[in-house]
C-alpha atoms as one frame of an Amber mdcrd trajectory, in Angstrom:
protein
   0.000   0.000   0.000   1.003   3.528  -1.059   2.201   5.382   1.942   0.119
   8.967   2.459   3.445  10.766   2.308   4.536   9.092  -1.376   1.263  10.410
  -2.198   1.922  14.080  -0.455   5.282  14.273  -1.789   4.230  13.297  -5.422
   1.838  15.751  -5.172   4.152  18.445  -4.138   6.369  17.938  -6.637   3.710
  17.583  -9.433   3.199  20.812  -8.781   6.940  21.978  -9.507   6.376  20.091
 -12.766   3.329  21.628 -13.689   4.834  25.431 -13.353   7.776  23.762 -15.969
   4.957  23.108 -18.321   2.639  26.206 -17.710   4.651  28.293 -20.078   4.963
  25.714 -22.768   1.368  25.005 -22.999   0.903  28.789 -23.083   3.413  29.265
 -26.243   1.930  26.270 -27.821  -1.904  27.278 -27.533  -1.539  31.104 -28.719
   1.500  30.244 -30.873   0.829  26.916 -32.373   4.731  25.844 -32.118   7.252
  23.646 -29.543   9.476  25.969 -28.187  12.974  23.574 -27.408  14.749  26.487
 -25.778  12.058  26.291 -23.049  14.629  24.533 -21.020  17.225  26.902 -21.319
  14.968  29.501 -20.274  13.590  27.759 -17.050  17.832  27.091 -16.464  18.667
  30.225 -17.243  16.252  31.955 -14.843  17.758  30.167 -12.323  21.096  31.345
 -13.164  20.497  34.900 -13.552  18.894  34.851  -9.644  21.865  32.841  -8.986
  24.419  35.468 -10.237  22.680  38.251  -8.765  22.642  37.148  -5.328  26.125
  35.800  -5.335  28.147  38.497  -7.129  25.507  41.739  -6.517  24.886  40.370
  -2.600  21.147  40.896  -3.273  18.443  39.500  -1.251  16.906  36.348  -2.376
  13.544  37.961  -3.028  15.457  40.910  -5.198  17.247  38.351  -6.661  14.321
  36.278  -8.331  12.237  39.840  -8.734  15.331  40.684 -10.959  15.658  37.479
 -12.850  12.034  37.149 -13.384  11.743  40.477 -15.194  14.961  39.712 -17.442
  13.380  36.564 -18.308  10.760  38.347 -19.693  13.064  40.961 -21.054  14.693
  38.756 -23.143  12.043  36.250 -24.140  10.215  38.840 -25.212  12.775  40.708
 -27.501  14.268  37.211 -28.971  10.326  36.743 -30.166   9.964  40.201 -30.926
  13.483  40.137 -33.431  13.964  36.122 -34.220  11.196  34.023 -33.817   8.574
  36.420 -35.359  10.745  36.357 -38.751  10.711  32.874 -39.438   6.887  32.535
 -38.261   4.130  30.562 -40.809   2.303  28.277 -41.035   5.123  25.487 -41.328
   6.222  25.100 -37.183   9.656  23.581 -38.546  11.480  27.043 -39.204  10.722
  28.169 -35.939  11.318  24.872 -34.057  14.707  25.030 -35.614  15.341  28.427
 -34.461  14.224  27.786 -31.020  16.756  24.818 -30.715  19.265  27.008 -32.045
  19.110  29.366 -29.546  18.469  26.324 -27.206  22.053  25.348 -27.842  23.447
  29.333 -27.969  21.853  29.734 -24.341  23.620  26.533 -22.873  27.051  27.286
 -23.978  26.694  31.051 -22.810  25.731  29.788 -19.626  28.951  27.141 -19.638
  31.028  30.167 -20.847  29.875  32.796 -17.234  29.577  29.745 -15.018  31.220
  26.699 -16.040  29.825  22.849 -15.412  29.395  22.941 -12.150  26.319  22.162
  -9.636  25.230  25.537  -8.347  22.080  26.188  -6.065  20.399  29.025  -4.425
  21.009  29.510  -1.260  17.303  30.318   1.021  18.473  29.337   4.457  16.827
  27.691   7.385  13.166  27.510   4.422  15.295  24.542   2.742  14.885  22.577
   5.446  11.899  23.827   7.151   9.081  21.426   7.829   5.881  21.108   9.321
   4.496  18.093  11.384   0.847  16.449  11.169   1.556  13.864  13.477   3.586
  11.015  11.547   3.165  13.216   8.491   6.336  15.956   7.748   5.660  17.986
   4.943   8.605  20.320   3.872   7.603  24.564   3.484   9.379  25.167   0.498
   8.207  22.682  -1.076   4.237  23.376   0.282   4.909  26.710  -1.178   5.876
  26.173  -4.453   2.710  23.985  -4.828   0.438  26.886  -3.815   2.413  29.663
  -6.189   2.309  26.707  -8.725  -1.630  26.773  -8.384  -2.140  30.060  -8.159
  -0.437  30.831 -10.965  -2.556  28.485 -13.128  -5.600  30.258 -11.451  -4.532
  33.607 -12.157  -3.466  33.135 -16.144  -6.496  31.399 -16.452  -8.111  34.212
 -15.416  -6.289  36.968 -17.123  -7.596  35.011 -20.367 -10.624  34.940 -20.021
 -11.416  38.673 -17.980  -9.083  40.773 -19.140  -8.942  43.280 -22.369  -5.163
  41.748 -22.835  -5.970  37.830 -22.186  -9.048  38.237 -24.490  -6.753  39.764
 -27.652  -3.938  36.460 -26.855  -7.239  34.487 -27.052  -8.306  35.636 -30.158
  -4.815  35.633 -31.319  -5.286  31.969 -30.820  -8.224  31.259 -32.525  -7.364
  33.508 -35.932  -4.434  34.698 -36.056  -4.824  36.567 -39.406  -8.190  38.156
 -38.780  -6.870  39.663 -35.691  -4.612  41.618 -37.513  -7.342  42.661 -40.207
  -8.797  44.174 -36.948  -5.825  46.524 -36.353  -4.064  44.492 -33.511  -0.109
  43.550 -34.009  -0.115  39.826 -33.724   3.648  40.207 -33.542   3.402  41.848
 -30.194   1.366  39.759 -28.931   3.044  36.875 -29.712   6.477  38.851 -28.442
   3.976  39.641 -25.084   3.456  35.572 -24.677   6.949  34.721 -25.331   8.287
  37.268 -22.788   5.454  35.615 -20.335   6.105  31.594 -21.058  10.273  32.941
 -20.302   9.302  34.402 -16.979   7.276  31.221 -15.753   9.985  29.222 -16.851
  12.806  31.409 -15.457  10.452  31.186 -12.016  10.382  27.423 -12.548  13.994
  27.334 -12.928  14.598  29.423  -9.617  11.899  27.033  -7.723  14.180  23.486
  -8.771  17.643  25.605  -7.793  16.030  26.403  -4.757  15.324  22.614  -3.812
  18.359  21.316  -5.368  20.984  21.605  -7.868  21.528  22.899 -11.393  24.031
  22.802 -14.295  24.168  24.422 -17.461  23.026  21.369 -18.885  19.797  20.578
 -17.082  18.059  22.630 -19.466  17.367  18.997 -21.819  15.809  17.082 -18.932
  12.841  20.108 -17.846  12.190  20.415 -21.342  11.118  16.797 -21.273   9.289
  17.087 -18.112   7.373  20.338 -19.522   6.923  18.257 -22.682   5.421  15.177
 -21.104   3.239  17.071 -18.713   1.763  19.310 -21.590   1.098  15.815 -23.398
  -0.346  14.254 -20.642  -2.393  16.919 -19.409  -3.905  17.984 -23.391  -2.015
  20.417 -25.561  -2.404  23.986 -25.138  -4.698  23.448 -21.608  -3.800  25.571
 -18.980  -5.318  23.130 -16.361  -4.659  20.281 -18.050  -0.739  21.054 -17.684
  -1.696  21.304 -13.929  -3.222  17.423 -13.982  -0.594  16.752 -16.287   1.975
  17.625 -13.871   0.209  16.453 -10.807  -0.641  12.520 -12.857   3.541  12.383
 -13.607   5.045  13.960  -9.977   2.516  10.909  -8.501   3.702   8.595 -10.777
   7.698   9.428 -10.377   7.448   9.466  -6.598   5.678   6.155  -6.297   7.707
   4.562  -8.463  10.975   5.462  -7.390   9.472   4.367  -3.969   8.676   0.866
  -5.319  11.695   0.376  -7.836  14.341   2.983  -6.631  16.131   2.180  -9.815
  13.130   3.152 -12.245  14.377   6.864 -12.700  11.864   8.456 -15.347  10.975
   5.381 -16.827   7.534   5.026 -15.320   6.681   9.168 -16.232   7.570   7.719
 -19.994   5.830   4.777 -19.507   2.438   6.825 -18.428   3.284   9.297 -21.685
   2.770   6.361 -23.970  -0.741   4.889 -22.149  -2.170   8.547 -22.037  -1.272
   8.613 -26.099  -2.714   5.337 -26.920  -5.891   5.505 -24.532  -6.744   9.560
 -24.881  -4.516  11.244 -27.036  -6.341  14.579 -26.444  -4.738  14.129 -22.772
  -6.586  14.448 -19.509  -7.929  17.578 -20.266  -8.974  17.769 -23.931  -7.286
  19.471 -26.846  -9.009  22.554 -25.832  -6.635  25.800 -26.391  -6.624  27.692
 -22.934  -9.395  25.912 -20.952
């Protein structure tokens, strides 16, 4: 039987995994393409917060403040003078340029940093817990679970209530008529860019916060943002959140059961989800 804390702690970290797919489902349900430097974003996030606090001495909370805003300095201008250029209606010319600047990003961030493990330093909240009897559930991670939920509440939201959500939504849904109606699909599509960086960059901050990072982890939370986005339905906002939830539960009880598994059981659930609902928990229904 399934111990409650597996459960707990699957949960938890579903929710870490969900926040790594939030922006990808966002850039593929406005922008209709996979973007593979989604990785380096999340990884670069976490560096920038890193650097900040180490060589400027800022607080942690300046720190991320700072790195989430770059994050969606930069996403936003890379969309606004790369991506947008090679945009149509074939996804493969800017697929391509999104793993090109996949692999640019990594060996800039080899280049400032190096290889090694780095982490963000939060104190005494790394290791803080709190006790419900035989039940210990750590703060940070309880925390990142709630921002991870209320950050699927709030886009959701902003979609559907507000003059700026409605214009991505249409965006979504007809691309070419919105701009017969006078609005610059270009900046909105720079606007979601910028926005899918800074989740990611926040995502980034949230794993380097509970563990460690290289330049290279970039790869493996692409996969994780790739698979939850699958499982949960393609271009759902809160169907990445089930997605993510369904594979943190699945990892955490499997590595409890077969400590040697690794990923192979998140995989493993990929491929039933495909063959049994390919639409994914949620539906292929763009930002539901």
């Amino acid at each position: 039987m399934i111990a409650v804390d597996v459960i707990v702690s699957g949960l938890l970290l579903g929710g870490l995994y969900a926040l790594f797919g939030l922006g990808l489902s966002l850039i593929f349900g406005v922008m209709k393409i996979a973007n593979i430097a989604h990785g380096e974003f999340a990884i670069g996030g976490a560096f920038l917060a890193i650097a900040t606090a180490l060589f400027l001495g800022a607080p942690i909370w300046m720190a991320v403040a700072l790195a989430l805003v770059l994050s969606f300095v930069i996403g936003f201008a890379l969309q606004l003078t790369l991506i947008n250029r090679v945009m149509s209606d074939d996804p493969m010319p800017a697929l391509l340029m999104t793993f090109g600047l996949s692999i640019v990003i990594q060996n800039l961030l080899v280049e400032l940093f190096g290889a090694d493990n780095r982490s963000l330093d939060i104190g005494p909240l790394a290791t803080a817990g709190i006790d419900l009897g035989a039940l210990s559930i750590g703060v940070l991670p309880l925390i990142m679970f709630a921002l991870a939920v209320g950050l699927f509440a709030t886009l959701h939201w902003a979609l559907k209530h507000t003059k700026v959500g409605r214009n991505v939504r249409a965006t979504s849904d007809d691309p070419e008529m919105v701009s017969m109606m006078g609005l610059d699909r270009a900046q909105i599509f720079a606007l979601v860019m910028g926005l899918s960086a800074a989740l990611a960059a926040l995502a980034g901050i949230m794993l380097a916060m509970r563990g460690s990072i290289t330049p290279f982890s970039g790869a493996e939370r692409l996969l994780i943002a790739f698979e939850v986005i699958v499982i949960g339905g393609l271009g759902s906002i809160w169907g990445s959140l089930l997605g993510g939830l369904a594979l943190g539960l699945v990892h955490v009880i499997a590595l409890r059961l077969d400590p040697s598994s690794g990923p192979l059981y998140g995989h493993l659930l990929l491929l039933v989800i495909l063959l049994l609902r390919p639409e994914g928990l949620a539906g292929r229904v763009a930002q539901r």
